[in-house]
DSSP file (Angstrom, degrees, kcal/mol; ACC not computed):
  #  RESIDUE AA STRUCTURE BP1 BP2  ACC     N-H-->O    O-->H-N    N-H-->O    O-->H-N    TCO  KAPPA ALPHA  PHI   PSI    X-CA   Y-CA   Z-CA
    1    1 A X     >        0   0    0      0, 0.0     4,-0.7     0, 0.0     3,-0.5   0.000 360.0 360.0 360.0  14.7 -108.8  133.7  241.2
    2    2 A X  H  >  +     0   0    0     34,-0.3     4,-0.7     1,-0.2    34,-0.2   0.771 360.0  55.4 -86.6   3.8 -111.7  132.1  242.3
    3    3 A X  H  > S+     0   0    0     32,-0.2     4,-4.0     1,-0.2    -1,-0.2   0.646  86.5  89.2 -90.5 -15.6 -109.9  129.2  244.2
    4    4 A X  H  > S+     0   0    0     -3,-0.5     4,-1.9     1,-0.2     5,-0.2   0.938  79.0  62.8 -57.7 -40.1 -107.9  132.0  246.2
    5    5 A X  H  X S+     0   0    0     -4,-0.7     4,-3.3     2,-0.2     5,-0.4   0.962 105.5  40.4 -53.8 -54.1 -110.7  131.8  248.5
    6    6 A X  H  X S+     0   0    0     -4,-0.7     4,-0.7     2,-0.2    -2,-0.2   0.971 113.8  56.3 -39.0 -44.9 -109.9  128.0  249.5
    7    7 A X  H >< S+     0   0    0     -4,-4.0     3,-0.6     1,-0.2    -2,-0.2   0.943 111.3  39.8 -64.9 -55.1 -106.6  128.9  249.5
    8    8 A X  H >< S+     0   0    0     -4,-1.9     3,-1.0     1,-0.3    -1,-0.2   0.695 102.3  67.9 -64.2 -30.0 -107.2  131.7  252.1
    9    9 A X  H 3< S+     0   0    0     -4,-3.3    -1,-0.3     1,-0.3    -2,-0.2   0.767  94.9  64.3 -52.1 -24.8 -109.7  129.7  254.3
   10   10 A X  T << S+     0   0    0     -4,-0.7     2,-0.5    -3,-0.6    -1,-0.3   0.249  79.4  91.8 -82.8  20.7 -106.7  127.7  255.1
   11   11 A X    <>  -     0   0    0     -3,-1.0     4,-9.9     1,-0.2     5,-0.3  -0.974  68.0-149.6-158.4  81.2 -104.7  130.7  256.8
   12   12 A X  H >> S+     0   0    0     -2,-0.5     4,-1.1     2,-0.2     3,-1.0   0.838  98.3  26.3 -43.1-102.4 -105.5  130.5  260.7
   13   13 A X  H >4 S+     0   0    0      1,-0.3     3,-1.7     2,-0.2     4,-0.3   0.530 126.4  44.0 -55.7 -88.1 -105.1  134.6  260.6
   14   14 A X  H 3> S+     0   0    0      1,-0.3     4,-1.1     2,-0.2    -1,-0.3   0.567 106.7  60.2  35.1 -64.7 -106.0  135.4  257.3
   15   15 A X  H XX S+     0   0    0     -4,-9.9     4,-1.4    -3,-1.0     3,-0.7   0.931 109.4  49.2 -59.7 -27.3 -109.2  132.8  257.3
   16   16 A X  H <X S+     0   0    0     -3,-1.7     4,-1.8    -4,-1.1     3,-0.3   0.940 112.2  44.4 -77.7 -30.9 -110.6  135.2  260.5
   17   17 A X  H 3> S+     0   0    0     -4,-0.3     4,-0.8     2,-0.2    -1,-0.2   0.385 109.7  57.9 -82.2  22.9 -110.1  138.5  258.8
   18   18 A X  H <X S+     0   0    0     -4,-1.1     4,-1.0    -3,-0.7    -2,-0.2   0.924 107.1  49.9 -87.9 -55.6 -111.6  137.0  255.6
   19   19 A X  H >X S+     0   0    0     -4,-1.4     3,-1.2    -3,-0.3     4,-1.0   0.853 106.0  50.5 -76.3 -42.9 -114.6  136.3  257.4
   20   20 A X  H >X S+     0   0    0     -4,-1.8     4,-1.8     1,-0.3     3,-1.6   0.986 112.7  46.8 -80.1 -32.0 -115.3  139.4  259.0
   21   21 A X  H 3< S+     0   0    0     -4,-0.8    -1,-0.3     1,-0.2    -2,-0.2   0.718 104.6  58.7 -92.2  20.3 -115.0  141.4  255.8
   22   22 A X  H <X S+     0   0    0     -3,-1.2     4,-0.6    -4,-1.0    -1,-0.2   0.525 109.9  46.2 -73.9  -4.3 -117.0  139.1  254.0
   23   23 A X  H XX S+     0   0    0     -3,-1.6     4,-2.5    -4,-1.0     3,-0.8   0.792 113.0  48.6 -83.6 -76.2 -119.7  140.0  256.7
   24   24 A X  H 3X S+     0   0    0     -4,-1.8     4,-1.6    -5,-0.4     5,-0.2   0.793 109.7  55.3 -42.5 -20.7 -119.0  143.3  256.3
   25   25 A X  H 3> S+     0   0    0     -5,-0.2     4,-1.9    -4,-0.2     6,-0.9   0.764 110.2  42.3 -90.9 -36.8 -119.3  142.9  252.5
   26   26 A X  H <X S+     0   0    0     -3,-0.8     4,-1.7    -4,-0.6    -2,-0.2   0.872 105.3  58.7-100.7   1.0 -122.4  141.6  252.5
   27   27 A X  H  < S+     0   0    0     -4,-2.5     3,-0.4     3,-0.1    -2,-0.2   0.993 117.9  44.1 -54.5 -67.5 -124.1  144.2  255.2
   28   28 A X  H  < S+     0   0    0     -4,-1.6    -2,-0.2    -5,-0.3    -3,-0.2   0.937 132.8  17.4 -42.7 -70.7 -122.7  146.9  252.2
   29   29 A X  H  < S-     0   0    0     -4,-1.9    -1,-0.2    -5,-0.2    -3,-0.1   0.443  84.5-131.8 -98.2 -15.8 -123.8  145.2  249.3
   30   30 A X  S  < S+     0   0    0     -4,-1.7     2,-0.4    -3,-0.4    -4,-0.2   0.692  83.0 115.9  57.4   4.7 -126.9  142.1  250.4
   31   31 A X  S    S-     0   0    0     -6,-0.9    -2,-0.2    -5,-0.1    -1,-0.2  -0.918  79.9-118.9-118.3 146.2 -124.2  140.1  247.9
   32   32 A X        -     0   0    0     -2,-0.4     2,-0.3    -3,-0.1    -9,-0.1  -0.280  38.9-111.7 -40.5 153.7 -121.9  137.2  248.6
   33   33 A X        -     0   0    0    -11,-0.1     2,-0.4     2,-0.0    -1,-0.1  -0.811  43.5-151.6 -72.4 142.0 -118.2  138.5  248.0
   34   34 A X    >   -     0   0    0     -2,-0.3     3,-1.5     1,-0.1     4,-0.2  -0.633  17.5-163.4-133.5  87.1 -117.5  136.3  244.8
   35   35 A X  T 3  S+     0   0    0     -2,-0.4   -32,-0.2     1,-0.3   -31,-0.2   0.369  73.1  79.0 -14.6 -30.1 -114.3  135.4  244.1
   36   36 A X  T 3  S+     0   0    0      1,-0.2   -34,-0.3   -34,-0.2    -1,-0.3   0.473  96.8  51.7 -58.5 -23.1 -114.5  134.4  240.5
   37   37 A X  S <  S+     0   0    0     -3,-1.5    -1,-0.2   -36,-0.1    -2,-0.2   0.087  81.9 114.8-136.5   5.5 -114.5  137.7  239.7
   38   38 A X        +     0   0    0     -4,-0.2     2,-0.2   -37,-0.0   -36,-0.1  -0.024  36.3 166.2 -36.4 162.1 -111.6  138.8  241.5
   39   39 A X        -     0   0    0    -38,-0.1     2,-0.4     2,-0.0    -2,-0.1  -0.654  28.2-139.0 172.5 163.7 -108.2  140.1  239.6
   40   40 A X        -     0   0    0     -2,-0.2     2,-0.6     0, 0.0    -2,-0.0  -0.802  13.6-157.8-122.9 136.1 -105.3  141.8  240.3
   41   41 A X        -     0   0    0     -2,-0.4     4,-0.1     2,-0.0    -2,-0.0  -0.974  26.5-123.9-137.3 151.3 -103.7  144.7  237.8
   42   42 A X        -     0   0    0     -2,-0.6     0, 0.0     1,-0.1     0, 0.0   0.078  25.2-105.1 -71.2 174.4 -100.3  145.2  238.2
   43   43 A X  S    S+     0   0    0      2,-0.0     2,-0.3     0, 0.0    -1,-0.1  -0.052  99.4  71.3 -94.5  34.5  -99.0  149.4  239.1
   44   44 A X  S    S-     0   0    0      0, 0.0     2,-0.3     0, 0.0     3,-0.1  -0.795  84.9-124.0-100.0 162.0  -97.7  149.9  235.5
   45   45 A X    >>  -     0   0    0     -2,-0.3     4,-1.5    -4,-0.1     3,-0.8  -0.556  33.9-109.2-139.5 138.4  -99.6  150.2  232.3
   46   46 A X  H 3> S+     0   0    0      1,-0.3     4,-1.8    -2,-0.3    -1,-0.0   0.976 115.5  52.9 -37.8 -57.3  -98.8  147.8  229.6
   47   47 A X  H 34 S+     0   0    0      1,-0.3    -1,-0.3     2,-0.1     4,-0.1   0.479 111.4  40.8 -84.1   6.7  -97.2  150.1  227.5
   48   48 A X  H <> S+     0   0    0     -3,-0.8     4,-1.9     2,-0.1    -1,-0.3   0.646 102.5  80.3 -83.3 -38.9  -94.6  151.6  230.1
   49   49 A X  H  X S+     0   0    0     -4,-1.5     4,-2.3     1,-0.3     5,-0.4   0.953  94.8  37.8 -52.4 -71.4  -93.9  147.8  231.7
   50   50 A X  H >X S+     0   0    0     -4,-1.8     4,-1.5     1,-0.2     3,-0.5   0.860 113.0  54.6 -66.2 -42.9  -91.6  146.4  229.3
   51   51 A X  H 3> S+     0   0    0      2,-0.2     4,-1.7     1,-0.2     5,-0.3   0.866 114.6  47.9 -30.7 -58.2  -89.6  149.6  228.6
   52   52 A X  H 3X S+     0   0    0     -4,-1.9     4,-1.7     1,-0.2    -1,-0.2   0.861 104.4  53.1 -47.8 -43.0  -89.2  149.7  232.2
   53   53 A X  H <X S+     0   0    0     -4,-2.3     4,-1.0    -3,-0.5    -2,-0.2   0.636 105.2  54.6 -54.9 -30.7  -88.2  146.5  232.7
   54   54 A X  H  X S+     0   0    0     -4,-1.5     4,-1.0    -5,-0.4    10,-0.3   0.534 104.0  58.6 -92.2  -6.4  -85.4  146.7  230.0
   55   55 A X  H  X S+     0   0    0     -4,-1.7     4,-2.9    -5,-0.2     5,-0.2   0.886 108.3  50.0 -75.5 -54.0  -83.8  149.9  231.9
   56   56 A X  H >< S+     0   0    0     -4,-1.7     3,-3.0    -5,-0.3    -2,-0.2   0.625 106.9  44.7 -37.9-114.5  -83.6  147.8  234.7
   57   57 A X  H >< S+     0   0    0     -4,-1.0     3,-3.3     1,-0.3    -1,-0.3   0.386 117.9  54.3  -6.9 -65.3  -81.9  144.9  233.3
   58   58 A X  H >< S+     0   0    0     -4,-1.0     3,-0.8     1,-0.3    -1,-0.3   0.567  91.5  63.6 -48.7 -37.3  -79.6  147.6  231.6
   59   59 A X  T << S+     0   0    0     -3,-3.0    -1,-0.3    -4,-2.9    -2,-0.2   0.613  94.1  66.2 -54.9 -28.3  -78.7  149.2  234.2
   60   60 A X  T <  S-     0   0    0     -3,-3.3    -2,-0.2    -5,-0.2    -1,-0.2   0.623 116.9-108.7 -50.4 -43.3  -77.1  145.9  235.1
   61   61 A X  S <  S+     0   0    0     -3,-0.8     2,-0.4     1,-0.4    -3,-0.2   0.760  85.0 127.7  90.1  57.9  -74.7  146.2  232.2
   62   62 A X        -     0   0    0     -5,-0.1     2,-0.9     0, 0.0    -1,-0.4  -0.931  67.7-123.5-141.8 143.7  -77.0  143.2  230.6
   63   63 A X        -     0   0    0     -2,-0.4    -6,-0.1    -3,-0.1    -9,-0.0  -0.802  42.5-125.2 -87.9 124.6  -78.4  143.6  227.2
   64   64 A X        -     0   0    0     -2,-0.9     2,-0.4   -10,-0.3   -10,-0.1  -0.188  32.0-179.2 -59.0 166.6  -82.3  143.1  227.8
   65   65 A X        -     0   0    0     25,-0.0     2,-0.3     2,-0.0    24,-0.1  -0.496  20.2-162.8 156.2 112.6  -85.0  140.7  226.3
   66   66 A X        -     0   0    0     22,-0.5     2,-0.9    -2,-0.4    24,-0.5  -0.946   7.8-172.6-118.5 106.9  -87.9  141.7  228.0
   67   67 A X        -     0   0    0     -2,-0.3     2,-0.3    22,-0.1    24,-0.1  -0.849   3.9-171.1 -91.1  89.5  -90.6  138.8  227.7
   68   68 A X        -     0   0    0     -2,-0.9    24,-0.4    22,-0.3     2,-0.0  -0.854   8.2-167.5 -75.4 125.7  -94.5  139.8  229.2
   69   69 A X        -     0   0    0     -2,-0.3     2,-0.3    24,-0.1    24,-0.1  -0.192   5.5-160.4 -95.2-162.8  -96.8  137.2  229.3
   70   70 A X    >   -     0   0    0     -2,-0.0    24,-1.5     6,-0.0     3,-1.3  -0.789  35.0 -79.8-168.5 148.3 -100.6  137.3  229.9
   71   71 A X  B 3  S-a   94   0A   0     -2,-0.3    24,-0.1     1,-0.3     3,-0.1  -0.101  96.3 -29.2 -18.3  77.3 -103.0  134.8  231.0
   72   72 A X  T 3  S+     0   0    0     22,-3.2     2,-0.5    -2,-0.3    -1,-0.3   0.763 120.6  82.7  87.9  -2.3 -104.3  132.4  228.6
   73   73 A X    <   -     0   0    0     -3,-1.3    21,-0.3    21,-0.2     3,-0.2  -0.982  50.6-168.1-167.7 132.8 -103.8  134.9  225.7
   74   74 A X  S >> S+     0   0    0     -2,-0.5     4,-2.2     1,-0.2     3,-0.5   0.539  77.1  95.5 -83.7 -16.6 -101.1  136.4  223.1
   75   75 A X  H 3> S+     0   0    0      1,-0.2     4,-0.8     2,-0.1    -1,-0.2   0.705  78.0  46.7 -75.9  -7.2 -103.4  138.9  222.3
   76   76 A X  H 34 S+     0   0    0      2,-0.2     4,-0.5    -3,-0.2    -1,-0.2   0.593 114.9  52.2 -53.6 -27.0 -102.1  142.0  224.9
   77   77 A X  H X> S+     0   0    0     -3,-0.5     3,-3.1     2,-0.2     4,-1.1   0.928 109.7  52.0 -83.5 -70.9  -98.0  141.1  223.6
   78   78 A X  H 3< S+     0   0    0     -4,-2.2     4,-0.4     1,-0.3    -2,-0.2   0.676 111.0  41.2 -63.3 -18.8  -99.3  141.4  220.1
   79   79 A X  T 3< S+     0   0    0     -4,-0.8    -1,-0.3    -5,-0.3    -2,-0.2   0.524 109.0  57.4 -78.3   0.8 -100.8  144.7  220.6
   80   80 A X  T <4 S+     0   0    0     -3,-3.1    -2,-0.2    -4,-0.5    -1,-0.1   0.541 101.5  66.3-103.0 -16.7  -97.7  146.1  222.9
   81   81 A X  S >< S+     0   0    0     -4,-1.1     3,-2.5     2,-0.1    -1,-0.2   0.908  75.6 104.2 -77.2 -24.5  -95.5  145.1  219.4
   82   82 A X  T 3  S+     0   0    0     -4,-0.4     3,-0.1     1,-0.3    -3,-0.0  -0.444  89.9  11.3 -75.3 144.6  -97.3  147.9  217.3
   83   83 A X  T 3  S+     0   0    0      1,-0.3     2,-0.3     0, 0.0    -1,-0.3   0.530 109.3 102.9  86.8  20.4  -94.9  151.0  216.7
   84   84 A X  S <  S-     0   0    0     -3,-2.5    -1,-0.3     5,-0.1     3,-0.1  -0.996  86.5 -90.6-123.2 150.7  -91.9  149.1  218.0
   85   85 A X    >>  -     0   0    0     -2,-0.3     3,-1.5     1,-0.1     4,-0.5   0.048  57.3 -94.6 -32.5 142.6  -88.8  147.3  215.7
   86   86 A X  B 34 S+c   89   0B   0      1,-0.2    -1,-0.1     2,-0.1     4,-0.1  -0.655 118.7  24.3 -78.9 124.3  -89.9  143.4  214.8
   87   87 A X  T 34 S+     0   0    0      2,-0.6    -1,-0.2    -2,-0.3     3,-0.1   0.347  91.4 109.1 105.2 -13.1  -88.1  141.2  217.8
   88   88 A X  T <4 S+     0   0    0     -3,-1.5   -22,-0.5     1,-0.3     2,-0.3   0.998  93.9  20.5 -52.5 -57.0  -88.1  144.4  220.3
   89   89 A X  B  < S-c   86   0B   0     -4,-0.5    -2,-0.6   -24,-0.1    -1,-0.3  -0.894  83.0-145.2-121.2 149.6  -90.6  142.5  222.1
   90   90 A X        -     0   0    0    -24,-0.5     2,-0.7    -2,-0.3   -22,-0.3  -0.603  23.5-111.9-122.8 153.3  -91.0  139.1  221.7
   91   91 A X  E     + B   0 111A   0     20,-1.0    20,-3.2    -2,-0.3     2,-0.3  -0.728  50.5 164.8 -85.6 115.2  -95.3  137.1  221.9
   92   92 A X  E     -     0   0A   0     -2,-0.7     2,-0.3   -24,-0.4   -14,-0.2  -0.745  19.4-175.6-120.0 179.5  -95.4  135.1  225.1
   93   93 A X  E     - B   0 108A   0     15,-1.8    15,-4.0    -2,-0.3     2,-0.4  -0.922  24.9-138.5-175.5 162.8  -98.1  133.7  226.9
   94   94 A X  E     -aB  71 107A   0    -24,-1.5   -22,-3.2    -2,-0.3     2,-0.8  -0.975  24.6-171.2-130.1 115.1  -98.7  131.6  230.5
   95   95 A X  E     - B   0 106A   0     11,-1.9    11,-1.5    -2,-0.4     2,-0.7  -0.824   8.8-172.8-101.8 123.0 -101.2  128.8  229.5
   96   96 A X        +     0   0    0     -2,-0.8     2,-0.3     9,-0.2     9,-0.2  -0.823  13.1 165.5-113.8 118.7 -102.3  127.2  233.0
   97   97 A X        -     0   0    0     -2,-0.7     7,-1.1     1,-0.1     5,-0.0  -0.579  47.9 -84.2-108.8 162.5 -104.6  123.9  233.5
   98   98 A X  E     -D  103   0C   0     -2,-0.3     2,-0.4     5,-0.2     5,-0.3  -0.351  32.4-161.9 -75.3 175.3 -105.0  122.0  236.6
   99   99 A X  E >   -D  102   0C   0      3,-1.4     3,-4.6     1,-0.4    -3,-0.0  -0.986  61.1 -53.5-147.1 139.1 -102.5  119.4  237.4
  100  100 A X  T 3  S-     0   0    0     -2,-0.4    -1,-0.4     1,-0.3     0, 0.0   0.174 122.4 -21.7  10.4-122.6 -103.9  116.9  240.3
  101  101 A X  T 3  S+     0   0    0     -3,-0.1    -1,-0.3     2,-0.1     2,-0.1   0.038 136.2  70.3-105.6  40.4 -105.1  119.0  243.3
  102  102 A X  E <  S-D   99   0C   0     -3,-4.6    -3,-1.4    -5,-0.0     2,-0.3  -0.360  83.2-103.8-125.6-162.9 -102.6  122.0  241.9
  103  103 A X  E     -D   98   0C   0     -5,-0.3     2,-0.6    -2,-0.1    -5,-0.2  -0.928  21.5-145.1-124.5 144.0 -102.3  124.3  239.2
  104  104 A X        -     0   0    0     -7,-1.1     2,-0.6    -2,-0.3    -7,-0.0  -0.897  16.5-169.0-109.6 131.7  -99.8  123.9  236.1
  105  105 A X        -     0   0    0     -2,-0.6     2,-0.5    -9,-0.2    -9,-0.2  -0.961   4.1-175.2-121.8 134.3  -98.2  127.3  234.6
  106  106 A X  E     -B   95   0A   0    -11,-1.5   -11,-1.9    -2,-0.6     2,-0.5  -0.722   9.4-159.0-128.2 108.8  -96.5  127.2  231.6
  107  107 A X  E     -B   94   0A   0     -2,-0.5     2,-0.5   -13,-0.2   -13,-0.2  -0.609   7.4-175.5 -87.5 144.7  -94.7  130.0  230.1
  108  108 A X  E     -B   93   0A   0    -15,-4.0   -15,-1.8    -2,-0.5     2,-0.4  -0.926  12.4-172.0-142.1 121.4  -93.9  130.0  226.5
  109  109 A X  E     +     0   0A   0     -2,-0.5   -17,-0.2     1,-0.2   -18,-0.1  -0.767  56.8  26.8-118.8 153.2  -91.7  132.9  224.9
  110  110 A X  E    S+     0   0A   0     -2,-0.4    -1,-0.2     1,-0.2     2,-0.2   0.946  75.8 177.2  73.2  45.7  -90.5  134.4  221.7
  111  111 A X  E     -B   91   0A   0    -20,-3.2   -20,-1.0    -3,-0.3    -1,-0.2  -0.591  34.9-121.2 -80.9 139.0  -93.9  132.9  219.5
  112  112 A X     >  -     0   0    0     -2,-0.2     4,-1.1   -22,-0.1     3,-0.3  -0.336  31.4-118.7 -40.4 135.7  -94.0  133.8  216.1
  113  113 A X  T  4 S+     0   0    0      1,-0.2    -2,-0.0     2,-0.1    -3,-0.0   0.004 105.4  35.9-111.8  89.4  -97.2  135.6  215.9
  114  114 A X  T  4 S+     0   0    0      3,-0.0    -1,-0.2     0, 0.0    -3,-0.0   0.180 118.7  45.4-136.5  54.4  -98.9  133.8  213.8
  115  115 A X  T  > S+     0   0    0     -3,-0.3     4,-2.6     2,-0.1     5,-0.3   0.500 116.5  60.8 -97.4 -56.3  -97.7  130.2  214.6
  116  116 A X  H  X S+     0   0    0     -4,-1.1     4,-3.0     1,-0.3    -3,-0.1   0.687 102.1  40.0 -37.9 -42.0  -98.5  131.9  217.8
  117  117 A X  H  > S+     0   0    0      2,-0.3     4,-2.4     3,-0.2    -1,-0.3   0.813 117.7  54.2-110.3 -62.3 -102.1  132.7  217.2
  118  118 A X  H  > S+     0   0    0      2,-0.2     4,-0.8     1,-0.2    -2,-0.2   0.935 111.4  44.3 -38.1 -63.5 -102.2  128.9  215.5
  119  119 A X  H >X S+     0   0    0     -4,-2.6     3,-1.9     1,-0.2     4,-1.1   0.958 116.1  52.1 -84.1 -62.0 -100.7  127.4  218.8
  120  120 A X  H 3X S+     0   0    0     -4,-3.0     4,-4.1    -5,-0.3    -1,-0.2   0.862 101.9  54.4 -30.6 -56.3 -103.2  129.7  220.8
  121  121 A X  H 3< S+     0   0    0     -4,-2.4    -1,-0.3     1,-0.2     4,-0.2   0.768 106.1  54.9 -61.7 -27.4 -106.2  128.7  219.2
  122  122 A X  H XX S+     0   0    0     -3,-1.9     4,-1.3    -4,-0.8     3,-0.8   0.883 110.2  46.0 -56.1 -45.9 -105.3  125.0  220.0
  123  123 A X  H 3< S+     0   0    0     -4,-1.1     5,-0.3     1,-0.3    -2,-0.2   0.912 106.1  51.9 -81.7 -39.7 -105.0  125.6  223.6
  124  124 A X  T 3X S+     0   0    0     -4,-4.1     4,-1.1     1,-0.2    -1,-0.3   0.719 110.3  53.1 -73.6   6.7 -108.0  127.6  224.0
  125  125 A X  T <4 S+     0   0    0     -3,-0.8     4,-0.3    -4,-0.2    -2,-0.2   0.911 114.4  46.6 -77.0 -57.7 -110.0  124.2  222.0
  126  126 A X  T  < S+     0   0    0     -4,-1.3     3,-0.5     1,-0.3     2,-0.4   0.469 106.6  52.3 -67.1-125.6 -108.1  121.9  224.9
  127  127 A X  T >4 S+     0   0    0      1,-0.3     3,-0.7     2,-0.1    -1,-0.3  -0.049 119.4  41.7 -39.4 -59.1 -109.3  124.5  227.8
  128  128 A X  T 3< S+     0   0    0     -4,-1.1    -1,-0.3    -2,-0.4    -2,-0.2   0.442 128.7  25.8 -38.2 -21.9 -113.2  123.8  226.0
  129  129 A X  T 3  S+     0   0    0     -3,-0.5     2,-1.0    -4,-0.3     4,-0.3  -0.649  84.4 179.6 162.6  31.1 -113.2  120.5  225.4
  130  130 A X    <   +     0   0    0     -3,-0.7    22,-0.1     1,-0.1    -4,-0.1  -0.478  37.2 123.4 -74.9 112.1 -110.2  118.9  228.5
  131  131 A X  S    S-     0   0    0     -2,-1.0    21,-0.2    20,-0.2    -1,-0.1   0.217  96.0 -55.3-158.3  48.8 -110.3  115.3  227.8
  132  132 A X  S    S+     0   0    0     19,-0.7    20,-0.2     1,-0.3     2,-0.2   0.389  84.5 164.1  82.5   2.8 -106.6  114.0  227.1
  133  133 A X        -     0   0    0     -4,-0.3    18,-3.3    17,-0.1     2,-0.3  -0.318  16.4-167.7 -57.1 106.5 -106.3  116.5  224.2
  134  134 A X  B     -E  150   0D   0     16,-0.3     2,-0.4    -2,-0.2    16,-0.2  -0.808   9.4-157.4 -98.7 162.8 -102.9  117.1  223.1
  135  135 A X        -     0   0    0     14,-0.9    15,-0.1    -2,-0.3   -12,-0.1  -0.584   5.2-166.3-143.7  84.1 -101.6  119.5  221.1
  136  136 A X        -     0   0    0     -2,-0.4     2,-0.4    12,-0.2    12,-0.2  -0.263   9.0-179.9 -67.6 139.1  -98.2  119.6  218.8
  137  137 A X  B     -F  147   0E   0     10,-2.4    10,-0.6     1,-0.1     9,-0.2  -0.857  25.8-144.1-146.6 178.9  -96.7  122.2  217.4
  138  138 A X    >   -     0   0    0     -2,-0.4     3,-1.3     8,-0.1    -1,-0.1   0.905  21.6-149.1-102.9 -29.6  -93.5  123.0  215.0
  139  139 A X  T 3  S-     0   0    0      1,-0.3    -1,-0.1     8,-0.0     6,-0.0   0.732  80.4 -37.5  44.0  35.6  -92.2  126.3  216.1
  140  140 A X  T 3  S+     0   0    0    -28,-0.0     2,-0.5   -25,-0.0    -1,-0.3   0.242 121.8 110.4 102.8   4.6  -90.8  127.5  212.6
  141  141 A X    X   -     0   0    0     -3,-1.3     3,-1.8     3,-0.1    -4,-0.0  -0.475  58.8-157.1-118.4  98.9  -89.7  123.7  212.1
  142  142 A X  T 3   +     0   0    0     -2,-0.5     3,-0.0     1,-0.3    -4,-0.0  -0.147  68.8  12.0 -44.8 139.1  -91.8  122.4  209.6
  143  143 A X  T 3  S+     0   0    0      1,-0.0     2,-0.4     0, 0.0    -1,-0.3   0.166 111.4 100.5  98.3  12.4  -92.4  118.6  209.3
  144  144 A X  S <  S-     0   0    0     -3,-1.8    -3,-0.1    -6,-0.1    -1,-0.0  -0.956  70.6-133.3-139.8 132.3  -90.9  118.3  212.5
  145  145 A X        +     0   0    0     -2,-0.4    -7,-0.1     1,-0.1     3,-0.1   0.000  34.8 153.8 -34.7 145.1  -92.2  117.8  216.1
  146  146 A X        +     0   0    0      1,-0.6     2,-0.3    -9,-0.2    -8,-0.1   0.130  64.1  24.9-164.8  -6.1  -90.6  120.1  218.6
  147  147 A X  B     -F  137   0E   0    -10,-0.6   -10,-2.4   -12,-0.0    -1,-0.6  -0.964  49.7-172.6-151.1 168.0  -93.4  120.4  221.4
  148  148 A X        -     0   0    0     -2,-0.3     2,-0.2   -12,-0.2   -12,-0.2  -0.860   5.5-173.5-165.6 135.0  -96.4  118.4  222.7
  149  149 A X        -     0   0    0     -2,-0.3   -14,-0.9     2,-0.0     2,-0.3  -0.870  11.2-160.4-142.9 105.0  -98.5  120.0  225.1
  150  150 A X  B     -E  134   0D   0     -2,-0.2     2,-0.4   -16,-0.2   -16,-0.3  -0.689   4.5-157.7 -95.4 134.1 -101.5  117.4  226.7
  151  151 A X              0   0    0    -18,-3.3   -19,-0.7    -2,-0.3   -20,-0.2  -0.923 360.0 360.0 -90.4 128.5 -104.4  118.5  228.3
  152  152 A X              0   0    0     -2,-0.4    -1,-0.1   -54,-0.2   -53,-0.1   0.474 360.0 360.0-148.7 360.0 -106.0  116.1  230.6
């Protein structure tokens, strides 16, 4: 989150009550407010979220697939699978890099996990190390190409 402060300096009302409680923030505290260390958690608890989510849907008359991602990382989906049926809940993740003066999100559902965990470990090498870095993967089809994901 730490670019949410640019974002919000651009916001005629927004940018003035940013400033006064960053005044106010640092009268309290003698410290800059430091964006960087912002984050937001959601009003559900992992392990209620998808169970909710799949009443909902249900409620619909729709059979559910309920996907959760997380930031950069499989590992919170692979702990929400123990004690549930294999396939209940499926290993996602939302890998983001910049894209020109923007941000890229990419979600990627229904990972194996440990193709998943394979394919993870690539990206977080590209996120180290961004310099044109691409990254292929099979996705349960062996000897054959079926995604390319470039860092640059």
């Amino acid at each position: 989150m730490k670019d949410l402060q640019r974002y919000l300096d651009r916001k005629p009302v927004v940018s003035q009550f940013l400033r006064w409680e960053r005044k106010r923030y640092l009268a309290a505290t003698g410290a800059n407010l430091d964006f960087s260390r912002a984050y937001w958690r959601g009003p559900l608890s992992a392990q209620s979220a998808p169970e909710r989510e799949r009443l909902q849907i249900e409620r619909l008359g729709l059979r559910a697939l309920v996907s959760l991602t997380d930031k950069d990382t499989i590992d919170a989906g692979l702990l929400l699978q123990a004690g549930r049926p294999v396939g209940e809940l499926p290993t996602s993740v939302e890998w983001t890099g910049r894209y020109e003066q923007s941000y890229l999100h990419l979600g990627i559902h229904n990972l194996a996990p440990l193709p998943g965990h394979i394919i993870h470990a690539g990206v977080r090498a590209i996120h180290a190390q961004p310099a044109n870095l691409c990254l292929d993967g099979t996705l349960g089809n062996p000897g054959r190409r079926s995604f390319r994901f470039c860092w640059t």
